[in-house]
TORDO-26262 format. One record per atom (N, C-alpha, C): x negated, y, z; residue in three letters. Coordinates in steps of 0.05 Angstrom, whole numbers, padded with zeros to 5 digits, always signed. Layout:
% residues N
XYZAla...
% end
This chain:
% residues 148
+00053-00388-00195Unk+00045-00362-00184Unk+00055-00359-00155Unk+00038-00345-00146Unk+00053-00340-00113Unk+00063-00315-00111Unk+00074-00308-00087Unk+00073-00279-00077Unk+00086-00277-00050Unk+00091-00265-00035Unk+00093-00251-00004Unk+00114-00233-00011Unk+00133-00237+00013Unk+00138-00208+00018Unk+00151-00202+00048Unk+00145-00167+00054Unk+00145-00163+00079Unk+00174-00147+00080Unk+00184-00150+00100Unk+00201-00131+00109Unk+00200-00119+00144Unk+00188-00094+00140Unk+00190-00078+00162Unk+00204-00050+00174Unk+00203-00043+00197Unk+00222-00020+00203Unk+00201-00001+00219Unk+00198+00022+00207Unk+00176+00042+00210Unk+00198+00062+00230Unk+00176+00072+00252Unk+00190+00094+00268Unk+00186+00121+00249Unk+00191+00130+00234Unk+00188+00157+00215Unk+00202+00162+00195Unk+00201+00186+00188Unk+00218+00200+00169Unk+00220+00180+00143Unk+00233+00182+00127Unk+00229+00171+00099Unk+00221+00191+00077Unk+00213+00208+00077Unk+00198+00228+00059Unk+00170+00223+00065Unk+00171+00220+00094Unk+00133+00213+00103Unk+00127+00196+00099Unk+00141+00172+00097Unk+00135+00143+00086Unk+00128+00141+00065Unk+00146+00151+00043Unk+00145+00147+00026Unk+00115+00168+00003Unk+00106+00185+00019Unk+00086+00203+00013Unk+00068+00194+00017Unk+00069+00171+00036Unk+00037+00169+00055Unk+00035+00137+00030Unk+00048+00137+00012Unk+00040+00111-00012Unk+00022+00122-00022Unk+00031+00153-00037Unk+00022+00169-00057Unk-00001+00190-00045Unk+00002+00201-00031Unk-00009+00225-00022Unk-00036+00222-00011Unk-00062+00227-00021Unk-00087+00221-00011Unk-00098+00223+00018Unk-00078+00243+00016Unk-00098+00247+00056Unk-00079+00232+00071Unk-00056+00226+00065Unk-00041+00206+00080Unk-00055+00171+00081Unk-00050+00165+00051Unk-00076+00142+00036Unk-00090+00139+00057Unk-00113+00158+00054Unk-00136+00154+00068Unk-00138+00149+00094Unk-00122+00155+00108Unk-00121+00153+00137Unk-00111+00115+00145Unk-00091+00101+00127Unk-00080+00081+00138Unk-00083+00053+00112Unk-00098+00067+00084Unk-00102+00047+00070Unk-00123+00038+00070Unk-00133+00020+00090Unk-00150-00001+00092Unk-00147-00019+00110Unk-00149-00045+00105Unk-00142-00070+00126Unk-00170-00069+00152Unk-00159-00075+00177Unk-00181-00082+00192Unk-00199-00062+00204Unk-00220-00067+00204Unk-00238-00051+00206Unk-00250-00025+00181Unk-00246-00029+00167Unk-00244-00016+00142Unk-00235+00005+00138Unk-00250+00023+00116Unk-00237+00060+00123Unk-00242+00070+00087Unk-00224+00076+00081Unk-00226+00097+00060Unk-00240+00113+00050Unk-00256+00106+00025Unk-00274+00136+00022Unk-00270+00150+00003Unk-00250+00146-00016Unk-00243+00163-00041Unk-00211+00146-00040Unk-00196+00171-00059Unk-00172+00165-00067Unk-00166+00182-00088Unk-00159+00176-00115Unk-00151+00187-00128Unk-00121+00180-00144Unk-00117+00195-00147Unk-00076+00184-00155Unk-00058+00208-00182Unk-00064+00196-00189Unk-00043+00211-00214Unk-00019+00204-00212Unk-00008+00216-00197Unk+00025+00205-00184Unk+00050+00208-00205Unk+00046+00195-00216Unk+00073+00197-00242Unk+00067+00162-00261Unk+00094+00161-00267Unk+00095+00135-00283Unk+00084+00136-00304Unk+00065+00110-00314Unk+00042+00105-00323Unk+00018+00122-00318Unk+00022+00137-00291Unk-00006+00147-00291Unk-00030+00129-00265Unk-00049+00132-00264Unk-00070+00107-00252Unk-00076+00125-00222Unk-00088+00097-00212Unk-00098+00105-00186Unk-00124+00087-00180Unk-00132+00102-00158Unk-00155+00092-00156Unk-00169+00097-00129Unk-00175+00071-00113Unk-00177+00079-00079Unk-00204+00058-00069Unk-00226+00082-00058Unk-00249+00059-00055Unk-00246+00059-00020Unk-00255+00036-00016Unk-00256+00026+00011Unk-00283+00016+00017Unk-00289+00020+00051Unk-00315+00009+00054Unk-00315-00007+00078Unk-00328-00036+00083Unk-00319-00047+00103Unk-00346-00037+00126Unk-00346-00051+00151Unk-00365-00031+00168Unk-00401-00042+00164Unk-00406-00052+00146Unk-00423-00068+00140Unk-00440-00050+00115Unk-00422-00035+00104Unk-00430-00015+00077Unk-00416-00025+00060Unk-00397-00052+00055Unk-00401-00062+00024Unk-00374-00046+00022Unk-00373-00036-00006Unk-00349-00021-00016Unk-00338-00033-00030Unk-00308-00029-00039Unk-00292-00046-00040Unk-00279-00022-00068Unk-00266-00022-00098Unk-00246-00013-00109Unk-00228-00028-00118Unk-00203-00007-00113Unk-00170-00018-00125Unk-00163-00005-00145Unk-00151-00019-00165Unk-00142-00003-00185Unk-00113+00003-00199Unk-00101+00011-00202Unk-00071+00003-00219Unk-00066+00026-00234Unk-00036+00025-00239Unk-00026+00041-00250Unk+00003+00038-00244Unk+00020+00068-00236Unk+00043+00067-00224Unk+00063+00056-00250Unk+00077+00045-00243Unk+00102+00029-00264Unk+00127+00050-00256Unk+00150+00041-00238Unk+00160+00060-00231Unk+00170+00072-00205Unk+00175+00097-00202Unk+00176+00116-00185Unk+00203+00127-00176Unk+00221+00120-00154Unk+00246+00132-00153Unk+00237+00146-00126Unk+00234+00170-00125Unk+00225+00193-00101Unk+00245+00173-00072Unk+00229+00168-00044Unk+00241+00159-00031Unk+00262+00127-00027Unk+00251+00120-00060Unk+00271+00093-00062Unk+00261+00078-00060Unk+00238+00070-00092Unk+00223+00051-00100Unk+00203+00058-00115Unk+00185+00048-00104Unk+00151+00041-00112Unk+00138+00022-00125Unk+00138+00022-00152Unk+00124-00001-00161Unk+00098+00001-00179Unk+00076-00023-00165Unk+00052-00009-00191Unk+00037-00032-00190Unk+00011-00034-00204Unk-00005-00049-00212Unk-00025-00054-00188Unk-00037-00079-00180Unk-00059-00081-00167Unk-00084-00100-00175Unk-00107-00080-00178Unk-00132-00095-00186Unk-00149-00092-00176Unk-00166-00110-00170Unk-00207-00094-00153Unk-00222-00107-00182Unk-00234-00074-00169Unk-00252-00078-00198Unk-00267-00087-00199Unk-00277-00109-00171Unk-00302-00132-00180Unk-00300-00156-00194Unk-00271-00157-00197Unk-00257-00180-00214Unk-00275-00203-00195Unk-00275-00206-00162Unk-00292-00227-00160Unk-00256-00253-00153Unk-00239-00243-00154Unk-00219-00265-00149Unk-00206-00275-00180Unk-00184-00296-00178Unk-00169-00303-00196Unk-00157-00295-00210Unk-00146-00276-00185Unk-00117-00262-00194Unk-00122-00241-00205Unk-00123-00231-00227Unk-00138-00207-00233Unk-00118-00182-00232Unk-00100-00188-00247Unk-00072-00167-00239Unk-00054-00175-00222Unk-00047-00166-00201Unk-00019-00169-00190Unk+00003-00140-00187Unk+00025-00150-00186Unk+00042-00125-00185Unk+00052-00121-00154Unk+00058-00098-00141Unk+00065-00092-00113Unk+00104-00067-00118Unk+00121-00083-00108Unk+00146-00064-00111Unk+00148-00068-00081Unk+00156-00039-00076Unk+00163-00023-00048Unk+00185-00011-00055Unk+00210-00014-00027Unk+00238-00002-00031Unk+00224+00000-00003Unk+00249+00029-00001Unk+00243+00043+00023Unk+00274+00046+00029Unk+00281+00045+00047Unk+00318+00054+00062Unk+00314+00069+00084Unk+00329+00094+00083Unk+00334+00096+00118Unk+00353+00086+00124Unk+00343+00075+00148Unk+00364+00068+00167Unk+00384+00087+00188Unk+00405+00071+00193Unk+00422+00089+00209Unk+00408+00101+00236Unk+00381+00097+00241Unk+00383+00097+00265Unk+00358+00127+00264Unk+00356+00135+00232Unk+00336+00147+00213Unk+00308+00144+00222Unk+00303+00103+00222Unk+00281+00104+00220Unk+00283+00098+00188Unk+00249+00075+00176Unk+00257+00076+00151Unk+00254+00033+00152Unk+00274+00024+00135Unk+00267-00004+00120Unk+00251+00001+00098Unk+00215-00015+00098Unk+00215-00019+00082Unk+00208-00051+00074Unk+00209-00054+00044Unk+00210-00079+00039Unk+00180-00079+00023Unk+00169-00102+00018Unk+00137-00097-00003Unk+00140-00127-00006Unk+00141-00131-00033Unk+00133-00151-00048Unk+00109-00153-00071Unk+00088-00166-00067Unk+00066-00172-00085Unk+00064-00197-00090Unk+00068-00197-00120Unk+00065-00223-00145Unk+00043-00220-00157Unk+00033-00249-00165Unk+00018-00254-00195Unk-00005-00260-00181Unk-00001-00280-00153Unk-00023-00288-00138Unk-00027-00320-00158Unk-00053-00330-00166Unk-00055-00355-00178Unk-00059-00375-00153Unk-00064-00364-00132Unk-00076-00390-00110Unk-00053-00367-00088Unk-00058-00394-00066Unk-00042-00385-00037Unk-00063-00372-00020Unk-00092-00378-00022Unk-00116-00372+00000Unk-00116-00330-00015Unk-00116-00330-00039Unk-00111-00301-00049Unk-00085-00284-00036Unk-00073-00303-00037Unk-00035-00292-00037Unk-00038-00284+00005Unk-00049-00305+00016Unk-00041-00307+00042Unk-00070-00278+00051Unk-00087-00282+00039Unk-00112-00253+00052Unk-00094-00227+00039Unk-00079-00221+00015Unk-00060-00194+00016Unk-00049-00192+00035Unk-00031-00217+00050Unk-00007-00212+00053Unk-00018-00202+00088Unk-00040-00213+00095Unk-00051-00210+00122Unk-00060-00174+00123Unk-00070-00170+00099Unk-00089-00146+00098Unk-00065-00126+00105Unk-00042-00133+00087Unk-00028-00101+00093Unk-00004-00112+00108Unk-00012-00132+00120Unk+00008-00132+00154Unk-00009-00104+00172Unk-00039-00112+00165Unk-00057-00092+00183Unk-00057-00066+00170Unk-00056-00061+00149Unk-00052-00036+00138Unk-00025-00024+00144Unk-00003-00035+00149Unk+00025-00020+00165Unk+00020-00024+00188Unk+00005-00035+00203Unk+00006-00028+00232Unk-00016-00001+00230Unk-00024+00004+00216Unk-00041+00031+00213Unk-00026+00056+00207Unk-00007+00049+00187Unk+00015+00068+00184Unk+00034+00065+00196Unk+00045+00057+00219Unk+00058+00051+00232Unk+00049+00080+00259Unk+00024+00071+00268Unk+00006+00088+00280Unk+00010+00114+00279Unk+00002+00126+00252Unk+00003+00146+00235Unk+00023+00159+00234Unk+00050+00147+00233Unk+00082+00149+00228Unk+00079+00160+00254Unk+00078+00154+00273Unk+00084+00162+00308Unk+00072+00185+00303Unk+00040+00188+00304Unk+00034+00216+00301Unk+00043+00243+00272Unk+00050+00235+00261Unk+00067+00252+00244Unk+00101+00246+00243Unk+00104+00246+00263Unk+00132+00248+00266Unk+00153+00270+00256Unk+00140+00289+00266Unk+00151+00317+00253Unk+00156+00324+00226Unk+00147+00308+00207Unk+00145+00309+00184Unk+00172+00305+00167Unk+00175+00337+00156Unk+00206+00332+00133Unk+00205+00321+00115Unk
% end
């Protein structure tokens, strides 16, 4: 099995970080790689409850993710299920854990690890996609700065 993982340092609050995982209109604005934009999000934000986020690349073709949250420490740790529902890859489940820290300096550490890649060509297109998906929330983070 493979898996990735990132460790980055966000200029923003850690309540906004950690909302803009869960929170749809946050979602929507920074969860899609690339050129790619959000057109539904739905989230039942509690452990074992599901989510569900369609994407569309600029071409039309739409894209769904699927999981279900595992567990939830408000501002800590994030962990949940990841699937597309075209089942067109290998990997059909993988899991994604996110820890979040503030730092002394109150920006935020976070860390993201995603397992249960069967190939590296699968493992290495996640790990690219949501380098570009935090530089989106990264973006995002600047302009909601203000945020408690």
């Amino acid at each position: 099995m493979h898996e990735f993982k990132i460790d980055v340092t966000l200029d923003a609050s850690l309540p906004f970080i950690f909302a803009a995982f869960h929170e749809p209109e946050y979602l929507s604005e920074w969860f899609a790689p690339g050129d790619c934009f959000v057109t539904q999000v739905m989230s039942d934000f509690r452990e074992g409850g599901r989510y569900r986020i369609k994407m569309m690349d600029p071409s039309g073709v739409e894209m769904s993710l699927t999981g279900e949250y595992v567990r939830i420490l408000a501002n800590e740790q994030l962990s949940f299920s990841w699937a597309w529902e075209d089942n067109l890859e290998a990997s059909l489940i993988t899991t994604v854990d996110i820890h979040f820290e503030k730092t002394e300096d109150d920006n935020v550490r976070l860390t993201l690890i995603q397992q249960g890649f069967v190939n590296k060509q699968e493992c290495d297109q996640h790990h690219y996609a949501w380098m570009s998906c935090l530089e989106k929330l990264s973006v995002l983070s600047v302009e909601k700065k203000s945020f408690n």
